[in-house]
C-alpha positions in Angstrom: -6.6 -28.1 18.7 -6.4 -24.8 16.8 -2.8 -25.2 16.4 -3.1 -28.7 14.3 -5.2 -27.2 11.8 -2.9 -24.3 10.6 -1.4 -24.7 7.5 2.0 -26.1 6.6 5.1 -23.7 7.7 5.8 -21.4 5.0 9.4 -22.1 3.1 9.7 -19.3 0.3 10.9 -15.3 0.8 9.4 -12.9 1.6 8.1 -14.7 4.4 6.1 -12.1 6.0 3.9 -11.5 2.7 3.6 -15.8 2.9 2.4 -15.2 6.6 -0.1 -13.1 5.4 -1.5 -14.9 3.0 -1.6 -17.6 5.1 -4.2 -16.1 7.4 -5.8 -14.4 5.0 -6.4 -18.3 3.7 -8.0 -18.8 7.2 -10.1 -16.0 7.0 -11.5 -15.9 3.5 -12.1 -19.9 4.2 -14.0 -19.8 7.2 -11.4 -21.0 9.6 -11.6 -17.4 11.0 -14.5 -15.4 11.6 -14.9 -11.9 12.1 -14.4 -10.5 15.1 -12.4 -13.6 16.3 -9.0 -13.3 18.1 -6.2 -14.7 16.4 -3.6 -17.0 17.4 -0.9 -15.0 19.8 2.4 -14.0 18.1 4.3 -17.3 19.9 1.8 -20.0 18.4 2.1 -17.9 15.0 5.9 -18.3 15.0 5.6 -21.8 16.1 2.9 -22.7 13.5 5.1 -21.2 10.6 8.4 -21.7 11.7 9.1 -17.9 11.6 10.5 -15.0 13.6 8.6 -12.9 15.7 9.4 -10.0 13.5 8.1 -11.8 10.3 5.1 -12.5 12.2 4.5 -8.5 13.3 5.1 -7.5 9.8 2.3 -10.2 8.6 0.1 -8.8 11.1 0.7 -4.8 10.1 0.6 -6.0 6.4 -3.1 -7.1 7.4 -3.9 -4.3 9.7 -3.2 -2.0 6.7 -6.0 -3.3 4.3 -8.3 -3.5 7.2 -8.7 -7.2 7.5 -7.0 -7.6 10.7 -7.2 -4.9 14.0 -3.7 -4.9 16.5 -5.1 -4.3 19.9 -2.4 -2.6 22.5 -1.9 -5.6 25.0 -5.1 -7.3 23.8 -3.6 -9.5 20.9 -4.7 -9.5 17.2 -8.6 -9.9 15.8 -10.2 -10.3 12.4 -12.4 -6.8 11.6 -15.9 -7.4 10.9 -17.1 -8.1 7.6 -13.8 -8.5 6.0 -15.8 -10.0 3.1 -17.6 -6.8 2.2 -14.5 -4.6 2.3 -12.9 -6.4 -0.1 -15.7 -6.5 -2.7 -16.2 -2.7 -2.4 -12.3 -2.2 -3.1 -11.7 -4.2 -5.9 -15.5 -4.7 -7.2 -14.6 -2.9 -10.4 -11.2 -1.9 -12.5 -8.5 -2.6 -14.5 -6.0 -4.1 -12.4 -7.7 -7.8 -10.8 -4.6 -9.9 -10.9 -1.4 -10.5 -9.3 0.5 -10.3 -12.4 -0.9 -6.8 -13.0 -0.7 -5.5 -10.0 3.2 -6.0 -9.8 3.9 -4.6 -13.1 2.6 -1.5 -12.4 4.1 -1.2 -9.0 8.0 -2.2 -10.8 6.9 0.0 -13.8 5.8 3.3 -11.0 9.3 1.9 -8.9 11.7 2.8 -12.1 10.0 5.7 -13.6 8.9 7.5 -10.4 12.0 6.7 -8.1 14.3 8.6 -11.2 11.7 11.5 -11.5 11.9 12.3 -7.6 15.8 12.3 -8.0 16.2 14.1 -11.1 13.2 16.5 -9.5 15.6 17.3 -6.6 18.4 18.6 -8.8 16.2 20.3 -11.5 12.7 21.7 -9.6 12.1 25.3 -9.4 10.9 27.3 -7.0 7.6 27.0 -8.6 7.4 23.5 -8.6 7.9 23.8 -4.9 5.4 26.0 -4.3 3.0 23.8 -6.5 4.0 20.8 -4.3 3.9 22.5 -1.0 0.3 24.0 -1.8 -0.7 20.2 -2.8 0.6 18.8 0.8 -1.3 21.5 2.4 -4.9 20.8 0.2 -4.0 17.1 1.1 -3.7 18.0 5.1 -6.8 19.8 4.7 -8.4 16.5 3.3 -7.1 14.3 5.7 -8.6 16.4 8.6 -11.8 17.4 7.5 -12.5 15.4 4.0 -12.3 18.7 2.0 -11.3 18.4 -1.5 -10.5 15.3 -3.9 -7.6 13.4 -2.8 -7.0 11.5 -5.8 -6.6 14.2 -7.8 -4.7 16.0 -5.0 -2.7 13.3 -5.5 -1.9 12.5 -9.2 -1.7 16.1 -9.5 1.4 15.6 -7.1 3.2 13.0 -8.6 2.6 14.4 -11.7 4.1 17.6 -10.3 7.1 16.0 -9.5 7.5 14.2 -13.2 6.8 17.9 -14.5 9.4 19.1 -12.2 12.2 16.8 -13.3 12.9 18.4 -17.1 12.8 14.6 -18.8 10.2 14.5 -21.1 10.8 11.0 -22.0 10.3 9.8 -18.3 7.7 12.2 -17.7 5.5 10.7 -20.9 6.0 7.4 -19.9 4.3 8.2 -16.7 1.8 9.9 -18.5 0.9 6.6 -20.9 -0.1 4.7 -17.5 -2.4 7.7 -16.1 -5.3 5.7 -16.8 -3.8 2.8 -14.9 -2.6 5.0 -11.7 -6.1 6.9 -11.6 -8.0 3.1 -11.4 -5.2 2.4 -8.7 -4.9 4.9 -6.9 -8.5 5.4 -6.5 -9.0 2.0 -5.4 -6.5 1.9 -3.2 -7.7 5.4 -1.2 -10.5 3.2 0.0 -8.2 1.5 2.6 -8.1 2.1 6.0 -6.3 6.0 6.8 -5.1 5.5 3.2 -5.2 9.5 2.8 -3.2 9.6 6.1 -0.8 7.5 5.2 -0.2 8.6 1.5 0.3 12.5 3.0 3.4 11.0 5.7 4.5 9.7 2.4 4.1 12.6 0.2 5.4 15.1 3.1 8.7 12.3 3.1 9.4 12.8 -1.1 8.5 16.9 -0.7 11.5 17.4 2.3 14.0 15.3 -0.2 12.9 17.4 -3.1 13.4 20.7 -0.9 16.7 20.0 0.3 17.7 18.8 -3.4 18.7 15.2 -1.8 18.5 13.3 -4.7 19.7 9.5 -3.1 16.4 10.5 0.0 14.1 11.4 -2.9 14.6 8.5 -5.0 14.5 6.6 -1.0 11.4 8.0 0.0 9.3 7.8 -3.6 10.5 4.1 -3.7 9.7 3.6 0.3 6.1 5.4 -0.4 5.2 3.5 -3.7 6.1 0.1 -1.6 4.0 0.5 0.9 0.8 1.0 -1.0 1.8 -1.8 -3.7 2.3 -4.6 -1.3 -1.2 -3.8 0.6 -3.0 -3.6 -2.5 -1.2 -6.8 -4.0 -2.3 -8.8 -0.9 -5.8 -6.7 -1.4 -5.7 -8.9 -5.1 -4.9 -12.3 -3.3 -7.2 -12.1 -0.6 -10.1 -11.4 -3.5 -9.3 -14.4 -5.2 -9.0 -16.6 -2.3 -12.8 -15.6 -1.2 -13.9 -16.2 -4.9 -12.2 -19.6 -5.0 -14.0 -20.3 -1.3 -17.4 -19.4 -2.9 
């Protein structure tokens, strides 16, 4: 009975991000309540005519911005109060649309991707030290909630611009501050965000330090994905519960 009331297969690319949506549809619409199992992986890929793999990558996608838990053998369930957890994200800022959202993250792609390159070639010993003492105030943070990892981490990235002896790509970076600080900050509150932002950071450091500029530019772009497309499907799901209401 379930099964007939899914919505229509998705048809456009990329189909996991369509997945998500989908069930984040579901959720934000009633069809789904928290704490309730979702459908298994098979009726999934039945339901929207997609692989298994496009399914799992739906389904991390959701776990990522807390709206969904993976249980080990145990199948997939909506977290409790997904409602509220989206409200305290994006309750207040500058970036509340799609449109927004992915400018930013193509803007951050092209500038920061370069910087981390150039920054493998052109860093100093000084700017590694800065950056290793940063990973290490960040590690600190992630195990015992020491410090301020926002500014652990803008400080970082803005290390890394510093680092890369362009001025002009460096300012550019610098006229969106206010933008990253709103987005960043926002997107800390997701679940192990700080945990997940350090893998990252530790990734783009190692590239630096062994002056590989194709891994840096790989790892910066890799790093800057990951938190753009759980933060855009943040944005939809928000607008989906508003529509609901």
């Amino acid at each position: 009975m379930f099964m007939r009331n899914l919505v229509q297969p998705v048809s456009r690319v990329p189909l996991s991000e369509q997945v998500a949506f989908r069930i984040v549809e579901m959720i934000t619409s009633g069809q789904l309540v928290s704490g309730e199992k979702l459908p298994s992986e098979a009726e999934l890929c039945q339901s929207y005519q997609v692989g298994r793999s496009t399914v799992r990558e739906a389904l991390r996608s959701l776990s990522f911005i807390g709206l969904v838990k993976m249980r080990a053998g145990d199948g997939s369930f909506v977290t409790e109060g997904p409602s509220a957890f989206l409200d305290r994200v994006l309750h207040r800022g500058l970036l509340n649309t799609e449109r927004e959202v992915s400018e930013l993250a193509e803007a951050r792609t092209l500038i920061e991707s370069e910087l981390a390159a150039l920054s493998s070639q052109l860093a100093t010993e000084d700017d590694l030290n800065r950056l290793a003492d940063l990973l290490s105030a960040m590690e600190r943070y992630v195990k015992s909630a020491e410090g301020d990892f926002l500014q652990l981490d803008m400080e970082f990235h803005f290390t890394i611009a510093r680092a890369s002896q362009n001025n002009v790509l460096s300012q550019l970076l610098r006229t969106i501050r206010t933008l990253l600080s709103d987005y960043i900050s926002r997107s800390l509150q997701l679940p192990d965000s700080a945990a997940t932002g350090l893998k990252g950071h530790r990734k783009i450091f190692e590239a630096i330090r062994h002056r590989n500029a194709q891994q840096a530019r790989t790892a910066m772009r890799s790093h800057l994905l990951t938190f753009s497309r759980g933060y855009a499907l943040l944005v939809k799901a928000s607008r989906a519960a508003v529509v609901e209401v």
